[in-house]
Every structure is written in structure tokens, then in C-alpha cells.
N, CA, C and O of each residue as an XYZ file, in Angstrom:
464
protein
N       8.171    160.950    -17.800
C       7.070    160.017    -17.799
C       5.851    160.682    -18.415
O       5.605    161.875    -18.235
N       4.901    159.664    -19.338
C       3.854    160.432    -20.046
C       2.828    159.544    -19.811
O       2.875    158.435    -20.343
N       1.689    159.930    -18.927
C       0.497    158.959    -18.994
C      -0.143    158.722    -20.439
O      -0.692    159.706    -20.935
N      -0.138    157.610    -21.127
C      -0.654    157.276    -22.075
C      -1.994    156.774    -22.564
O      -2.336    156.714    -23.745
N      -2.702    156.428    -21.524
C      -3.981    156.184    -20.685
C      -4.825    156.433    -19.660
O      -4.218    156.716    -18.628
N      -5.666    156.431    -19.592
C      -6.758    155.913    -18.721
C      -8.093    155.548    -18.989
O      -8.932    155.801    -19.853
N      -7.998    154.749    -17.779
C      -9.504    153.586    -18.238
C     -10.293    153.453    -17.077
O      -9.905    153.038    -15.985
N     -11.767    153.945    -17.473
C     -12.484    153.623    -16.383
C     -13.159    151.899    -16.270
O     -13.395    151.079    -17.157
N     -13.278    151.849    -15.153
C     -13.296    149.949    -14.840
C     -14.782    150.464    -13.984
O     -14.747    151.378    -13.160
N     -16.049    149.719    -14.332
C     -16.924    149.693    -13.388
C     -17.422    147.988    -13.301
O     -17.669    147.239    -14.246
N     -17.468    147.677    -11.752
C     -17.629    146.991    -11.234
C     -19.420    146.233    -11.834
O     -20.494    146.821    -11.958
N     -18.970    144.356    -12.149
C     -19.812    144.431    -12.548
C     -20.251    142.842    -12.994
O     -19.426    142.434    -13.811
N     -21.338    141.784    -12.694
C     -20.940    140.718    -12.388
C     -21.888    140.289    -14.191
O     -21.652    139.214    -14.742
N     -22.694    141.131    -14.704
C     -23.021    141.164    -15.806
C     -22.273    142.132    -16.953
O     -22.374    143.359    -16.955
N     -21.287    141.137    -18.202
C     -20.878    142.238    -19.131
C     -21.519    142.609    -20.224
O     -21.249    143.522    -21.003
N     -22.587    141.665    -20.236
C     -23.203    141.681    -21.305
C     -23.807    143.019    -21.313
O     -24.004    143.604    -22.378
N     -24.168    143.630    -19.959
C     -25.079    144.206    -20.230
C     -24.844    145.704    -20.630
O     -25.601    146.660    -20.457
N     -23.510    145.661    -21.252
C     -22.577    147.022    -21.446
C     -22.640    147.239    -22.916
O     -22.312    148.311    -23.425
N     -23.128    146.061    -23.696
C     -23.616    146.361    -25.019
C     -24.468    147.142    -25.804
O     -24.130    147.706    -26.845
N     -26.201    147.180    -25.005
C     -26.775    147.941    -25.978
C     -26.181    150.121    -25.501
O     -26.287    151.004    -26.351
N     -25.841    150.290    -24.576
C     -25.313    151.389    -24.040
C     -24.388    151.510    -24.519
O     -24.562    152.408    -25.343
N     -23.271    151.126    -24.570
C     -21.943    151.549    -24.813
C     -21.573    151.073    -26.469
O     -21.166    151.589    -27.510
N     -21.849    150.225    -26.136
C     -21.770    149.524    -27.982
C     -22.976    149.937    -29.279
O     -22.797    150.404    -30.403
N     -23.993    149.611    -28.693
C     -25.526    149.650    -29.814
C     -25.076    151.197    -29.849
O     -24.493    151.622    -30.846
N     -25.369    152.090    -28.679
C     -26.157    153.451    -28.576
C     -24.963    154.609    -29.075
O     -25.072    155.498    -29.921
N     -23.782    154.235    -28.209
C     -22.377    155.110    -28.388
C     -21.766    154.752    -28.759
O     -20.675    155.102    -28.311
N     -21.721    153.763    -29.865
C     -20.642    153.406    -30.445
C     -20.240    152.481    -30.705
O     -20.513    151.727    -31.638
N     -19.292    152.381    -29.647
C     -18.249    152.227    -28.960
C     -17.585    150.837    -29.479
O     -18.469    150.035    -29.177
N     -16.648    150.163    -30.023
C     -16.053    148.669    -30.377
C     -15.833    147.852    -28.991
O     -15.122    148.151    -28.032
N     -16.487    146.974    -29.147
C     -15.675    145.579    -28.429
C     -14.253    145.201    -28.663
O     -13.837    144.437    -29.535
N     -13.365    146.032    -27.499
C     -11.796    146.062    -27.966
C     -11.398    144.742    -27.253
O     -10.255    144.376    -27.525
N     -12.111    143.927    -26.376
C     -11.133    143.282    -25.782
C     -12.373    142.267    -25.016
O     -13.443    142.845    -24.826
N     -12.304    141.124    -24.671
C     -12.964    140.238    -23.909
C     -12.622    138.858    -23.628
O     -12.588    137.833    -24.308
N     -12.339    139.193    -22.217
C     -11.312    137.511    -21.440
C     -12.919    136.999    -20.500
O     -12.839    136.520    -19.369
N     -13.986    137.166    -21.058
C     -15.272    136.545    -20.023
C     -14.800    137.383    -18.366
O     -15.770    137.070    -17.676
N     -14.481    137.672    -18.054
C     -14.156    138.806    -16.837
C     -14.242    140.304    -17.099
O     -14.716    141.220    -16.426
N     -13.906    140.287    -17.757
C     -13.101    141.809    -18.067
C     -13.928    142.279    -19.443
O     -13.297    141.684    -20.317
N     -14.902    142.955    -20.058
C     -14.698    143.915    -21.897
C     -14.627    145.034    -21.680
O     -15.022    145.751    -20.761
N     -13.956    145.231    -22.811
C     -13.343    146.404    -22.772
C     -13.934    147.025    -23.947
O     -14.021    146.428    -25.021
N     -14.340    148.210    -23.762
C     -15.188    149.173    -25.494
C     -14.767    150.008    -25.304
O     -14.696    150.526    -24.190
N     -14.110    150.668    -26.857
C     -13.632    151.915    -27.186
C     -13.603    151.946    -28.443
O     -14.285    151.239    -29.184
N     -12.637    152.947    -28.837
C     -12.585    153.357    -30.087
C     -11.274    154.088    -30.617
O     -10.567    154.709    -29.823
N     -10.898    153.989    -32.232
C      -9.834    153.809    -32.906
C      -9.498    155.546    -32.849
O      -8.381    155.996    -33.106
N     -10.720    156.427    -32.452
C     -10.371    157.812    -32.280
C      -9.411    158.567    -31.665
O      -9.780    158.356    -30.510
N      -8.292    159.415    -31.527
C      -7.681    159.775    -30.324
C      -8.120    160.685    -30.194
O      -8.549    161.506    -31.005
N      -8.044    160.661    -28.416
C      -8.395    161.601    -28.033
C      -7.323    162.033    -26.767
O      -6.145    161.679    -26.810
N      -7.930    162.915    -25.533
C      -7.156    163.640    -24.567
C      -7.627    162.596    -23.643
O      -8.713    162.030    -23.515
N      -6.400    162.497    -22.983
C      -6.474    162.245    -21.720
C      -6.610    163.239    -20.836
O      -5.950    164.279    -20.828
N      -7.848    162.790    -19.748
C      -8.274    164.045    -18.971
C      -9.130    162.889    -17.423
O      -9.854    161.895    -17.386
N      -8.586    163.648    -16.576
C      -9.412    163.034    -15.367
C     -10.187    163.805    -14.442
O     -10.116    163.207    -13.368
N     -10.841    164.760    -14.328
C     -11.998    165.397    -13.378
C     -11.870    165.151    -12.132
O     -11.671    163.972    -11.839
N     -11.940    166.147    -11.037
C     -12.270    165.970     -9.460
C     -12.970    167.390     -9.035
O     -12.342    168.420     -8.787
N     -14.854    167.192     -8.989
C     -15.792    167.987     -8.784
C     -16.226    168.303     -7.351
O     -15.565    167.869     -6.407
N     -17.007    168.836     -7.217
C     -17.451    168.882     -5.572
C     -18.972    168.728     -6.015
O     -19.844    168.437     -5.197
N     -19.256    168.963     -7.488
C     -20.597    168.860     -8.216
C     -20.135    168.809     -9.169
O     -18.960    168.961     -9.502
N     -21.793    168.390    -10.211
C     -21.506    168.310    -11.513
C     -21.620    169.474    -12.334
O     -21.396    169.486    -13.544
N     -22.084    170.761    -11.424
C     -22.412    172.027    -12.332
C     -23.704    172.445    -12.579
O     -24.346    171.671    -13.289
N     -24.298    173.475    -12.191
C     -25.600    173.639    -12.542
C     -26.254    172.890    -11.116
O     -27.429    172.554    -11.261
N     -25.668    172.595     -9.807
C     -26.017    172.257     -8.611
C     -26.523    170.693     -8.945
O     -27.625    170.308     -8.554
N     -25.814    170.016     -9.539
C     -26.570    168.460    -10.012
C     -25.229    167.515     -9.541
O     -24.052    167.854     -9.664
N     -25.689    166.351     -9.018
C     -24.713    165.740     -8.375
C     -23.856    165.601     -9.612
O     -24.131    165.891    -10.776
N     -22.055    164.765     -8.765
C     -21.318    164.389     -9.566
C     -21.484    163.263    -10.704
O     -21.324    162.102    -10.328
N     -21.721    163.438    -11.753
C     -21.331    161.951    -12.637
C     -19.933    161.104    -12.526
O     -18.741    161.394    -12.419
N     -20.595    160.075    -12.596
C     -19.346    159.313    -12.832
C     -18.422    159.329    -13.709
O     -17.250    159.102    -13.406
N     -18.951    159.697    -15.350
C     -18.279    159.438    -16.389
C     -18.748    160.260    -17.213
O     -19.851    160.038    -17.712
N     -17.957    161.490    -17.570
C     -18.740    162.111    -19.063
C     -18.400    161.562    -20.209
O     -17.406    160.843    -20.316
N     -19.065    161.800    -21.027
C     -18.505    161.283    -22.465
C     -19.466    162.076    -23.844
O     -20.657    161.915    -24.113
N     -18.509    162.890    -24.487
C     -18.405    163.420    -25.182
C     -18.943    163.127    -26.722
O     -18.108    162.959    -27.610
N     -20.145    163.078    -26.969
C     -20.250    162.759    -28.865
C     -20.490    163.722    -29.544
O     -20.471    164.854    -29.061
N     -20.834    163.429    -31.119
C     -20.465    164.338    -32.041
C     -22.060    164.859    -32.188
O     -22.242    165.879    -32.852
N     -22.848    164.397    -31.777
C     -24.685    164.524    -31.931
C     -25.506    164.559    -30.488
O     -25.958    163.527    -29.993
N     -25.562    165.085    -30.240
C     -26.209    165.387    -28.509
C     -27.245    164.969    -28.280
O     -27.619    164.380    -27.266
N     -28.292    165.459    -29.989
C     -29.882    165.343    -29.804
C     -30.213    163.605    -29.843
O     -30.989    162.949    -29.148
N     -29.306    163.188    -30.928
C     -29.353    162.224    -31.736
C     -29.158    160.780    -30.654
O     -29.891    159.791    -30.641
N     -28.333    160.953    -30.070
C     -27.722    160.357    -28.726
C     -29.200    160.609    -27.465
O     -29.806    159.631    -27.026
N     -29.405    161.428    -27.233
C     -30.311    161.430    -26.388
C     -31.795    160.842    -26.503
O     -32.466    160.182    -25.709
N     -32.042    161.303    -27.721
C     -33.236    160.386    -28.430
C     -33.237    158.503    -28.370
O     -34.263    157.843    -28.208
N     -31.977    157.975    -28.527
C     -31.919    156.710    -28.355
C     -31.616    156.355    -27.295
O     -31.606    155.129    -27.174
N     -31.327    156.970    -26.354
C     -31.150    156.996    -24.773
C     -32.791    156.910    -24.555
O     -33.310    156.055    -23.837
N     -33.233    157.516    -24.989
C     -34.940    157.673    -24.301
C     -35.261    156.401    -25.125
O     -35.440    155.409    -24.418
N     -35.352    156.242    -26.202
C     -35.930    154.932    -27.186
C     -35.915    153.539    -26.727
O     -36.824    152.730    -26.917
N     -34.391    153.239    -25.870
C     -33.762    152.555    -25.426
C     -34.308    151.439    -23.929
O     -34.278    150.252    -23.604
N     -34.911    153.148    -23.237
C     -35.029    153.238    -22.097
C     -34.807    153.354    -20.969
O     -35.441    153.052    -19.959
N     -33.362    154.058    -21.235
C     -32.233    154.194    -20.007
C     -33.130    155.602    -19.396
O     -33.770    156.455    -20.012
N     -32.857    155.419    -17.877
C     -33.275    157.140    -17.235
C     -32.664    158.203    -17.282
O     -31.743    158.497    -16.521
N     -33.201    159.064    -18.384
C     -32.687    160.115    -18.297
C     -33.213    160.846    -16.999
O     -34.323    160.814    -16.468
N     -31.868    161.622    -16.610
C     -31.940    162.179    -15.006
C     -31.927    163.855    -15.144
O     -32.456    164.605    -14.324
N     -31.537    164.089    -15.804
C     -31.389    165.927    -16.455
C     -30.975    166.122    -17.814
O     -30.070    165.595    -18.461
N     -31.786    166.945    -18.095
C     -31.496    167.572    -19.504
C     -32.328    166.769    -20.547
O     -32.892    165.707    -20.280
N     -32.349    167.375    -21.749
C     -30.763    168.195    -21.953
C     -30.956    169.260    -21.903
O     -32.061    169.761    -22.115
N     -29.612    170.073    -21.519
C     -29.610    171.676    -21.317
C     -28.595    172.330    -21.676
O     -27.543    171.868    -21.232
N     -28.476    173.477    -22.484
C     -27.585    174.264    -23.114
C     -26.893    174.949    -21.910
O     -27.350    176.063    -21.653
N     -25.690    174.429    -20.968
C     -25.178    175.315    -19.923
C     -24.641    176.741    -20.087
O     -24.502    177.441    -21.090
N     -24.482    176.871    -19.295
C     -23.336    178.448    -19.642
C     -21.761    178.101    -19.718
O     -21.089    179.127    -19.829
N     -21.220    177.248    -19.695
C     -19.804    176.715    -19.903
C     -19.654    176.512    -21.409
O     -18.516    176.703    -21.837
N     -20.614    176.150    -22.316
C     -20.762    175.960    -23.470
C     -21.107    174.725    -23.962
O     -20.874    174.558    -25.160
N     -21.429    174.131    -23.565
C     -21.844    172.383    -23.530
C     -23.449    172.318    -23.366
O     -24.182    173.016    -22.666
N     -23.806    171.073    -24.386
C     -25.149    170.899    -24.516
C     -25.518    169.694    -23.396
O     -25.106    168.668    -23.938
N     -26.039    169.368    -22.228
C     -25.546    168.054    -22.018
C     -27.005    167.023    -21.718
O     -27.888    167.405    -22.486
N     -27.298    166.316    -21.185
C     -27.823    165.542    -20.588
C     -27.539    164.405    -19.692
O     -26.939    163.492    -20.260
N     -27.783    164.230    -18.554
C     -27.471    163.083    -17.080
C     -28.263    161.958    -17.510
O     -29.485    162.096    -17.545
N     -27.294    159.947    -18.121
C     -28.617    159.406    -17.982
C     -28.284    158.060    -17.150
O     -27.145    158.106    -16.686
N     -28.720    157.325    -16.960
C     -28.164    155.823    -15.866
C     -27.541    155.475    -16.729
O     -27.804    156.101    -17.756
N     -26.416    154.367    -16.892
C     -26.271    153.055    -17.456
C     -26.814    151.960    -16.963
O     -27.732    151.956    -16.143
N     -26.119    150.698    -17.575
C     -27.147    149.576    -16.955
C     -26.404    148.977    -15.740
O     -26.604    147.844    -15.302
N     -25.379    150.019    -15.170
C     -24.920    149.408    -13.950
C     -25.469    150.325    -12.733
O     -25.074    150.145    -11.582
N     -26.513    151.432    -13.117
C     -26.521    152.401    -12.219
C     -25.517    153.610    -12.422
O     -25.539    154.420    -11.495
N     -24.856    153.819    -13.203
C     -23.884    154.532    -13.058
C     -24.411    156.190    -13.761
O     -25.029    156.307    -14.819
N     -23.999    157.292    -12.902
C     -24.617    158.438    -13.519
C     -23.242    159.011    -14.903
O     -22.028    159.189    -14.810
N     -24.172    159.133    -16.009
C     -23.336    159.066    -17.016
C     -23.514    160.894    -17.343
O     -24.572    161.252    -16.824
N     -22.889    161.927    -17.941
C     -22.842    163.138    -18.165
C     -22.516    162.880    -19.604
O     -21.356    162.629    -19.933
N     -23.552    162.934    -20.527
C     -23.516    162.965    -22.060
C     -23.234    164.041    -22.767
O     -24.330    164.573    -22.945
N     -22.512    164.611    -23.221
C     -22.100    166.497    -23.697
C     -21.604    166.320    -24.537
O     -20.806    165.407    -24.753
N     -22.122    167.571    -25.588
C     -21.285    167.874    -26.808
C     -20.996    169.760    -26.576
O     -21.933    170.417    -26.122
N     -19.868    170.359    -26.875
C     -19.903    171.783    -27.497
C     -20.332    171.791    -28.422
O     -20.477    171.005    -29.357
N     -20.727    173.354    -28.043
C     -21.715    174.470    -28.896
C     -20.952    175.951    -29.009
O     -21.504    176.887    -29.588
């Protein structure tokens, strides 16, 4: 057996509001939408990987969701432009990752990182 997926699902009675974040800011394609359910991603492959912290590192609570881009500064700048809260960073850790903590529009603590 080979897990071929995973998908994070956050709870949520507005979808719209997963656009300018996930779509405008990161990217991300509108893969899928039944008015219940959208789904955003992208044609990239990547690893499947699932995390279980006791923290997020650097003594900062757990995020919900990291996610990985190719521009750290570039990404963070329209995070601030935007007006989402940035919560930490950004900061060059000692693991090797540039990162920054910011809300989405569901509340959700997001962990934004690129390597360095």
C-alpha cells in the first residue's frame, strides 16, 4: 500500500474566503468546487509529509499548516500588503529555513518557509 495523498480540510461556512490567501497570494489553482467543498492546489509534485510537534520550534506554538514557496520575502510582503496577521517572523532559524507565522482567513496559524 502507497499513500498517494493528503489533504488538509479546514472547517468553514465561507469558501470564498480562501481566495485572496491561497489563490491571489500563494498561488494556488481552483482544482475543484461542488459550492461545499474547494479545493486549491497545484500541478507541482511534491512529498507527501505529515508533522506531529509538541511546538513549532524556536518555542512558538504549533501551526497548523506549513507551506513551503519558492520566495519567502516576496510572499511575506503580500501577506503584510494584503493584511493578514503576521504572528512571527520572518526569521532565518537554525534548522535552515527562512520562515514566517501568519493567520489565514479562517484563523488558522499558517508556517510560511522556504530553505536557505
Amino acid at each position: 500500500m502507497t499513500v498517494k495523498r493528503i489533504v488538509a480540510n479546514i472547517s468553514t461556512q465561507n469558501l470564498d474566503a480562501a481566495k485572496s490567501f491561497y489563490q491571489d497570494i500563494l498561488g494556488l489553482n481552483l482544482l475543484m468546487n461542488h459550492g461545499w467543498i474547494a479545493t486549491y492546489g497545484s500541478s507541482e509534485e511534491m512529498s507527501v509529509q505529515i508533522s506531529f510537534a509538541s511546538e513549532g520550534g524556536s518555542l512558538t506554538p504549533t501551526p497548523d499548516l506549513s507551506i513551503e514557496v519558492d520566495n519567502i520575502d516576496e510572499t511575506f510582503e503580500n501577506m503584510k500588503k494584503a493584511g493578514f496577521p503576521i504572528e512571527y517572523g520572518p526569521v532565518n532559524e537554525s534548522w535552515g529555513v527562512r520562515r514566517f507565522y501568519v493567520r489565514d482567513p479562517f484563523g488558522k496559524l499558517i508556517n510560511i518557509l522556504s530553505h536557505h
